[in-house]
Each structure stands twice: as C-alpha cells, then as structure tokens.
matplotlib code that plots the C-alpha trace (Angstrom):
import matplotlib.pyplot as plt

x = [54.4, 52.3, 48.6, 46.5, 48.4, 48.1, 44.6, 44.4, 46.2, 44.1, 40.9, 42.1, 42.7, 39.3, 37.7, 39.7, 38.8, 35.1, 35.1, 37.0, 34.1, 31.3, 32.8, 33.2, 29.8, 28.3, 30.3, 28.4, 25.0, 25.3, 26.3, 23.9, 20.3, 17.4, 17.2, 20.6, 20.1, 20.8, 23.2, 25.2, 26.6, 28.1, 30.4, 33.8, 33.7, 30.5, 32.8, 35.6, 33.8, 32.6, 35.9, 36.9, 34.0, 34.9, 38.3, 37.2, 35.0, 38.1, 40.2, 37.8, 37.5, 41.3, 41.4, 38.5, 41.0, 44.0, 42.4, 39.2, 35.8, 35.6, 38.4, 37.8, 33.7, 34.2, 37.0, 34.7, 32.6, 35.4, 34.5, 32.0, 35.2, 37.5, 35.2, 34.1, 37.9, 38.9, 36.2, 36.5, 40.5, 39.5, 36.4, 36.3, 32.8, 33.3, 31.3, 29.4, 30.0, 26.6, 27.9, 30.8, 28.9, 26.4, 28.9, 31.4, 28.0, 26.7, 30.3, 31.5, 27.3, 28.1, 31.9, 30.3, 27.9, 29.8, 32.0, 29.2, 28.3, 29.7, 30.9, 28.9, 29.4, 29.1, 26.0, 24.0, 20.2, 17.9, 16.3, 13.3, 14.8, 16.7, 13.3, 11.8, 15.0, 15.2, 11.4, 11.6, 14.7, 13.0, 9.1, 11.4, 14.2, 10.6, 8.2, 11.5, 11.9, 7.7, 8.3, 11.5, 9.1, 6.5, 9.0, 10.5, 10.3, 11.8, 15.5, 17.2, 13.9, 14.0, 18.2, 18.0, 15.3, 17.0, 20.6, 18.3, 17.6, 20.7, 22.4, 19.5, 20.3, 23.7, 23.3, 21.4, 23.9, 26.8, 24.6, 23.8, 27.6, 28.3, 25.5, 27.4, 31.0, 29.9, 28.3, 31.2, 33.2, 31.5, 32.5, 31.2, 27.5, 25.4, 22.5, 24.1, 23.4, 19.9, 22.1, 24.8, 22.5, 20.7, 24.0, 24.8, 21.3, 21.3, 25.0, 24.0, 20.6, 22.6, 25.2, 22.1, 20.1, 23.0, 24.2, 20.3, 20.5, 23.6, 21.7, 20.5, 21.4, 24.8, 27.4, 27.2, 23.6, 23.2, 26.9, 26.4, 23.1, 24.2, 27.7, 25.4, 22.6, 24.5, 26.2, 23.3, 21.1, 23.7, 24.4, 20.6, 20.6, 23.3, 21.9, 18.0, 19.1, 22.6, 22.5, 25.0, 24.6, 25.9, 28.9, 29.2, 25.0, 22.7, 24.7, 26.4, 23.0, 22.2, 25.4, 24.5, 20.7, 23.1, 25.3, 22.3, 20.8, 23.6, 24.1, 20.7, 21.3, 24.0, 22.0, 19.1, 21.4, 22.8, 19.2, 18.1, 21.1, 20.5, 17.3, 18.3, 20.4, 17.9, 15.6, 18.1, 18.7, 14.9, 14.9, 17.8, 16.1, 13.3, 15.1, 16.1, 19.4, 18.5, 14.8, 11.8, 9.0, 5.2, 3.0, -1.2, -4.2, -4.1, -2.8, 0.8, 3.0, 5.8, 9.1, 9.6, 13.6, 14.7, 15.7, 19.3, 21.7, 22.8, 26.1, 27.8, 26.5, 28.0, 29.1, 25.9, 24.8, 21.3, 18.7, 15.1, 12.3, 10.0, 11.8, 11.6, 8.0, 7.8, 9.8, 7.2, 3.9, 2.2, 1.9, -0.1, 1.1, -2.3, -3.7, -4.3, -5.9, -8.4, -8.4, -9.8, -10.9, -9.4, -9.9, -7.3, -8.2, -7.8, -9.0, -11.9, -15.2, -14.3, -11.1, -11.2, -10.9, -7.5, -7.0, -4.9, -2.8, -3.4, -0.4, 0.1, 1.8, 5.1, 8.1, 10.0, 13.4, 12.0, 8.1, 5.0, 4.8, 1.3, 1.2, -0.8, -3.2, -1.9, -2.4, -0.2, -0.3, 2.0, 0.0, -1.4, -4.9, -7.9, -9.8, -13.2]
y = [-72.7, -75.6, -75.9, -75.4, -72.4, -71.2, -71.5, -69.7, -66.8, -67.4, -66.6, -63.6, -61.6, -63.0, -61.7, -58.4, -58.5, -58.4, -55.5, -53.1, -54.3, -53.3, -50.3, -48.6, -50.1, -48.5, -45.2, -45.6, -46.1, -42.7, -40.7, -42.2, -40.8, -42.7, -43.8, -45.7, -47.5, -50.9, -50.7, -47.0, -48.5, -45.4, -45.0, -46.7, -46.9, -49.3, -52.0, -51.5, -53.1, -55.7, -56.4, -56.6, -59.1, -61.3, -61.3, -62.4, -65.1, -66.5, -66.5, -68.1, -70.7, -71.3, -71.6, -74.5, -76.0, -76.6, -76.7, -78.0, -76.5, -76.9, -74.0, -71.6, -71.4, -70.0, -67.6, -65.9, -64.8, -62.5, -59.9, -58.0, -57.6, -56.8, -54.2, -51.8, -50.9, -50.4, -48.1, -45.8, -45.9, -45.2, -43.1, -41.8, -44.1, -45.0, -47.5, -47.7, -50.2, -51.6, -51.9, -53.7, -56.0, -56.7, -57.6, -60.1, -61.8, -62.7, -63.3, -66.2, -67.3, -68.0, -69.4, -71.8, -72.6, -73.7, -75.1, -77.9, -78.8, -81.9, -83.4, -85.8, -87.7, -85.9, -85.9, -83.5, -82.5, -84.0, -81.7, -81.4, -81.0, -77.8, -76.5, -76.7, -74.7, -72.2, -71.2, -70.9, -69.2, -66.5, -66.5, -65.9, -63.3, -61.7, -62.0, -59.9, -57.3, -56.5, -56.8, -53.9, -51.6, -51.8, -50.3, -48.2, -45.2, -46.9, -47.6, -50.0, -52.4, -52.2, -52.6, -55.9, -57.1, -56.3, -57.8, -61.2, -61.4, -61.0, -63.6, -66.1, -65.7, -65.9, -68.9, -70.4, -69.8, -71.7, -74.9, -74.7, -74.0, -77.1, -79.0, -78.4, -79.3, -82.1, -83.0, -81.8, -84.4, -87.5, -84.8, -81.3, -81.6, -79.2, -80.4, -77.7, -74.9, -74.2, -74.1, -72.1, -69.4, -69.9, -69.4, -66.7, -64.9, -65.4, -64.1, -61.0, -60.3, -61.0, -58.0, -55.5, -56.6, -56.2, -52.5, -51.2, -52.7, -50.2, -47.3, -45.4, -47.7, -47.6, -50.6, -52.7, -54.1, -55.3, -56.7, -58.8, -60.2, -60.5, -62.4, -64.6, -65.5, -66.2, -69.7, -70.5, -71.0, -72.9, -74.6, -75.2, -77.1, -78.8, -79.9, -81.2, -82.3, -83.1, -85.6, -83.4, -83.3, -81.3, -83.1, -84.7, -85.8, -84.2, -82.4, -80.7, -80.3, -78.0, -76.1, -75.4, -74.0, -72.1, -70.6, -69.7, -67.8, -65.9, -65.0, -63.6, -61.6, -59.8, -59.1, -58.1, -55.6, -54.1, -53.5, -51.8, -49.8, -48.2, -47.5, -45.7, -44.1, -43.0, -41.9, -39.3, -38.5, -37.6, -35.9, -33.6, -32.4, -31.3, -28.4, -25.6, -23.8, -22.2, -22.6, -24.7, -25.0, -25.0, -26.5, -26.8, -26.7, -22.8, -19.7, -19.7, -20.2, -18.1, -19.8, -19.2, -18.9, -22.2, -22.1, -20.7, -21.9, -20.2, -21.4, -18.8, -16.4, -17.4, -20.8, -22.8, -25.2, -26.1, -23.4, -22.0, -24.3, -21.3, -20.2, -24.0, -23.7, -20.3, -21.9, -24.7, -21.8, -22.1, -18.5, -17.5, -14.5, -12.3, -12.7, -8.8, -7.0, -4.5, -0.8, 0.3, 4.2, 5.4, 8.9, 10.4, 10.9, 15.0, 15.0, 17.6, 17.5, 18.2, 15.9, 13.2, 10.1, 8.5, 5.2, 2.6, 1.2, -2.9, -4.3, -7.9, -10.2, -10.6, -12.7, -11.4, -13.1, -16.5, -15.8, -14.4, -10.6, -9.2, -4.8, -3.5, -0.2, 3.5, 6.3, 9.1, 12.1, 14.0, 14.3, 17.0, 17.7, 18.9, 21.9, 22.5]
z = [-75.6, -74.6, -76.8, -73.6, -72.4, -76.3, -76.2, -72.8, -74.6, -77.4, -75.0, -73.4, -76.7, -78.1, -74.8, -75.1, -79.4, -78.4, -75.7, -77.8, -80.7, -78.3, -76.7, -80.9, -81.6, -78.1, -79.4, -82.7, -81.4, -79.1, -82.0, -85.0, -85.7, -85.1, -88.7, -88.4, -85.2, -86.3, -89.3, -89.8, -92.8, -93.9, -90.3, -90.6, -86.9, -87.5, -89.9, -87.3, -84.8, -87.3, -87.8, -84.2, -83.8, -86.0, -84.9, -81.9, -83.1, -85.3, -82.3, -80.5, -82.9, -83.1, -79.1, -79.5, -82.1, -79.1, -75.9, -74.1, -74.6, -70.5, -70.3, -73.2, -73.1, -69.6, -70.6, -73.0, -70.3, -69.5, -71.9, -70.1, -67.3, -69.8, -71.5, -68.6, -67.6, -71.2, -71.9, -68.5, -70.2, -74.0, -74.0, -70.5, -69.4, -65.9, -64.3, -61.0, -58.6, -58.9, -62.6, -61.5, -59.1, -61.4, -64.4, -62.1, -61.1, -64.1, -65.6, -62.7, -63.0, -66.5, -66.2, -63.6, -65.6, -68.8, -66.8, -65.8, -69.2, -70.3, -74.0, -76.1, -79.3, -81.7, -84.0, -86.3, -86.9, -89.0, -91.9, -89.3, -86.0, -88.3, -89.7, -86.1, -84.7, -87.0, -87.2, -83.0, -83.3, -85.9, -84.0, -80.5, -82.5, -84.0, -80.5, -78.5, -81.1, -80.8, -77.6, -77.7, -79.9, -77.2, -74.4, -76.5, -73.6, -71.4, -72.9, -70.9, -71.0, -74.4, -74.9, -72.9, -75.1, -77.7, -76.3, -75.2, -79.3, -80.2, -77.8, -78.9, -83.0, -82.1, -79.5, -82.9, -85.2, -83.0, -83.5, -87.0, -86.8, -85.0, -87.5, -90.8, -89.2, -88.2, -91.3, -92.8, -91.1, -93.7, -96.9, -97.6, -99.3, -101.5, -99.1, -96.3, -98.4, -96.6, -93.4, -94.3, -95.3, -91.7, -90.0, -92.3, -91.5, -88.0, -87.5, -89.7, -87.3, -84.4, -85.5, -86.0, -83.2, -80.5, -82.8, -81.9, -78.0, -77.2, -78.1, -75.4, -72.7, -71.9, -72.3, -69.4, -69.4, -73.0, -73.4, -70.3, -71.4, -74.8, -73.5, -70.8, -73.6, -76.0, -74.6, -72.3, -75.6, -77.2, -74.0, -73.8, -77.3, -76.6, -73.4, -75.4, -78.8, -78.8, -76.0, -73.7, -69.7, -67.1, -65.0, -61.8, -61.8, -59.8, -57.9, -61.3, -62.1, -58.8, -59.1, -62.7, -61.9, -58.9, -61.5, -63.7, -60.7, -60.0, -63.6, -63.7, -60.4, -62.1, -65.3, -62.8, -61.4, -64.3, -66.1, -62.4, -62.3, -65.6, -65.2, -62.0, -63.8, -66.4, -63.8, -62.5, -65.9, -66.7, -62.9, -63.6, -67.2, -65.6, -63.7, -65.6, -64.2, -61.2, -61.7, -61.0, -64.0, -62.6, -64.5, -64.3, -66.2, -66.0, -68.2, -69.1, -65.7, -64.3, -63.1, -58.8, -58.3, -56.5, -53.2, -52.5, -50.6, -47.2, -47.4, -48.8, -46.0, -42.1, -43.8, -43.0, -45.6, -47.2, -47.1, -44.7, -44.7, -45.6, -48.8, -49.7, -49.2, -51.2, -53.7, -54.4, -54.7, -58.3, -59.5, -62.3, -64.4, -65.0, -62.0, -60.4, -57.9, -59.4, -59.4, -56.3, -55.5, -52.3, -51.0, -49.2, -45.2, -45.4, -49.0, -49.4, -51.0, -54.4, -54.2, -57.1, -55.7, -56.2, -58.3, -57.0, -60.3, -61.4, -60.0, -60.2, -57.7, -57.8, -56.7, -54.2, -52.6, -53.4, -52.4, -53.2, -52.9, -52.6, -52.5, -49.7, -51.5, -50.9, -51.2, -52.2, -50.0, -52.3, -55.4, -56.1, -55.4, -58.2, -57.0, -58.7]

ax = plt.figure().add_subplot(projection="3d")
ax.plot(x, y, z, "-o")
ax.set_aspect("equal")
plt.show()
C-alpha cells in the first residue's frame, strides 16, 4: 500500500473514531443529571468516548506523518457525515433532511476551505506571541461559556456556544501543538513546560466543553460546529502568525471566503433545525392526551375535551368548525346560576314556591351546556 493511499485510510477510520466518540458522548449527556453535564466521571461510557477521541486524534496524527496536510485536513471534515448514519444504525437517532443538508454544507464549506490553505516554513512563537494566545484563547473560551449560561432556556443556542468553545480551545491547542514540535525539532527543552501544560489544559476544556454542548441539543448541530471551528481557528493562526496563505492568490482567497460561507450556511441550518425541533417539542407538551389546558388570571380552570375527529364516522377526516370553536371556550369551574323561586302555573295560593337547584355549567359534547329553569309538575304539592 502506497503512503498516500495509507494516510487516506488512515483519515477515514480517524473520521469514523470520532463519530462513534460523539455519538456515546451525545448518549451520555441525554442520560446524566444536571450536575454531571460536563464530566460523568463515574460512567464508563464517558471514558469510552475519551478513548475513541483520542484514537482518533492519534490516527490523525499518523495520517499527517505519510501524506499531505492538503488531503487529510479536509478528510476530517468527514466526521459529521460519517456520524449521523452511524447513529440512526446504533442508537436508532434518525436525522432530518434539513439535518443532512445542513451537515454536507458545512462539511464540503470546510473541506474547500482547508483545501486553500497553503504550507509555510515552519517557525514557532515567541514567549509573548504564546502569552498573548493563550490569554485570548481563555477570555474568548470564558466570554462563550457566560455567554451559554445566559441562554440557558433555549438549548440549541446554548449547545453551539458551547460547541464554538470547544472547537476554539481545541483549534488552540493544535498550535501550541505545532509550537513545541517545532521547537522540538532544535532538541527537547524544559523551557516548553509552560506549553505543554497549555496544550494539556486546553485539550482537557475542550473534552468538557464539547461533553456539556451535546446535552439537550441533539448530535448534529454541536458536532458540526465543533468539527468546522475547530480547523478554521487553527487555520486562522496559521493564516496571521505563522506566515501561511491561502493558494492560487486572490482568487484562492475568494473561493476560501466562498467555502467559509457555505460552511456557515450549513451550521446556520442545523442550529434552526433544532430549534424547530424544540419548538414542536415544547408545542406538543403543552397538550395533555386528549385535552386542552385553559389557563387565566381566574379560579382554578376546567379542561374542555379537544375537538374529535369525524373520521371514524362516514369516513370524513378533520372535525366541525363549531366544536373547534367550543373547544377553545375558557370555562371557570364555580361559576353558577343562583337559586331562583318559580311557582308552578296551576299552583294555588298556599303552594310553596319551588326552588330551582345551583347547577353549574357544564361541558357537553365538546361545548358549553347552560340548563334552562323548570319546574317539576310532579312533585308533590304542600297544602296549608
């Protein structure tokens, strides 16, 4: 096998290593308490996925090792594709086609995209150009998570804020990456320590910041942004402080800002999907089984039966525009009609006068049912 079709390999399982690690860690954020959102420490399904992520890292790495970074960065956008068919085939989550539109946009927007970005010599970061980095890194890592807490009702904002944090500390931890290797290259130095335990940091916030971005808010949304952030911050440093430019000039230049467009179109139409989705969710919860809550400022409410369905009567299908109306009526509970004395038309002069009971409205076949007074002729009479 020749190295470049061993590093294509090489990319696939990567790509495949990290969908099966974010499907188990989506599976692990559904089923966690609140308290154990960003490190369940104590479920062995939690380490799996560690372990599957950093399988997928190595592999990565190796893949870097025998082919060109031109042809495997771009092949590691394929894990968002790679991740929605294996979880409709391992835990039964199918995705929408909006889903699928919306994670094959922003995976070709982001294999054009790395595609463009050329090689440069390669140099390191002075001790200041790494104290700047890493303080942005932590102020932007620190400004998104405020940001999450602030949203928290509304999940699927707050899982791509999240997702956006974790692509940018692990997007910071690839350069500090690529800073000690290259250092490396002159002998390996006590004086990378304070790096090392960057990279370490920043990989280790990256794992619990994209853990707490799957909870609540499906798969889709925060693995493509995390997978699309991710390179694009690298890509971005690269690009202003390691001397590296897109290919082909200007016009690799326009085709890049094209590919980034597109990208963000498809993460666009993920995060709207889900919070359709969520919205349908929240719409559906607010109907009880066959019944329609009222609410208002009023004493305690009485439920009105929802309108039926005529189709299983004669075969016709949806239901009478009256009963839907009827349906809709707010109905107090104590609301009655008061006791009224009614004298009975052949009643003499010593009849007592007859009490009509308190009876209260009522629902009756999907309306309001309002007694008429009556009087009943049968009782019998009190003679003085």
């Amino acid at each position: 096998m020749s190295a470049l079709a061993l590093s294509v390999l090489l990319s696939f399982v990567s790509a495949v290593a990290y969908a099966g690690g974010a499907i188990v860690q989506e599976h692990v954020a559904v089923s966690s308490p609140g308290a154990q959102q960003y490190a369940p420490l104590r479920r062995p399904a939690w380490w799996a996925a560690v372990a599957l992520n950093g399988l997928g890292g190595l592999l990565h790495v190796v893949a870097l090792a025998y082919g060109p970074l031109s042809l495997v960065q771009p092949l590691g956008a394929l894990t968002i594709v790679f991740a929605l068919p294996m979880a409709a085939l391992f835990v039964g989550r199918r995705a929408g086609a909006t889903a699928w539109r919306g994670a094959i946009m922003a995976t070709v927007g982001l294999a054009g995209l790395l595609s463009l970005v050329g090689s440069a010599d390669a140099q390191s970061l002075d001790t200041a150009q790494r104290v700047a980095a890493a303080l942005a890194t932590a102020g932007a890592i620190a400004a998104l998570m405020v940001a999450a807490r602030a949203v928290h009702r509304h999940p699927a904002v707050r899982s791509i804020l999240l997702a956006t944090a974790s692509g940018v500390a692990f997007g910071m931890s690839s350069v500090f990456t690529k800073t000690v290797a290259v250092d490396w290259t002159g002998g390996v130095s006590a004086a990378n320590l304070p790096s090392l335990a960057v990279i370490g940091v920043l990989a280790t916030a990256g794992m619990l910041l994209s853990q707490a971005s799957y909870r609540g808010a499906g798969l889709a949304a925060p693995l493509a942004t995390l997978t699309v952030v991710n390179p694009v911050v690298a890509a971005a440093v690269g690009i202003t402080m390691f001397g590296e430019t897109f290919r082909y000039g200007t016009t690799g230049t326009a085709l890049a800002l094209s590919c980034g467009v597109v990208a963000a179109g498809g993460l666009i139409l993920l995060t709207t999907e889900r919070l359709a989705r969520e919205q349908q969710e929240s719409a559906a919860g607010t109907v009880g089984s066959g019944f329609e809550a009222v609410t208002g400022s009023g004493p305690a409410p009485v439920e009105v039966p929802a309108a039926r369905s005529d189709a299983g009567s004669g075969g016709r299908s949806g239901a009478d525009p009256a009963e839907l109306l009827l349906a809709g009526l707010t109905l107090p509970e104590d609301v009655r009609l008061p006791a009224v004395p009614v004298t009975a038309p052949d009643a003499g002069p010593h009849d007592a006068d007859l009490l009509v009971p308190l009876v209260s409205y009522a629902p009756f076949y999907g309306g309001p049912y309002v007694p008429v007074p009556a009087v009943d002729r049968h009782r019998a009479r009190v003679k003085s």
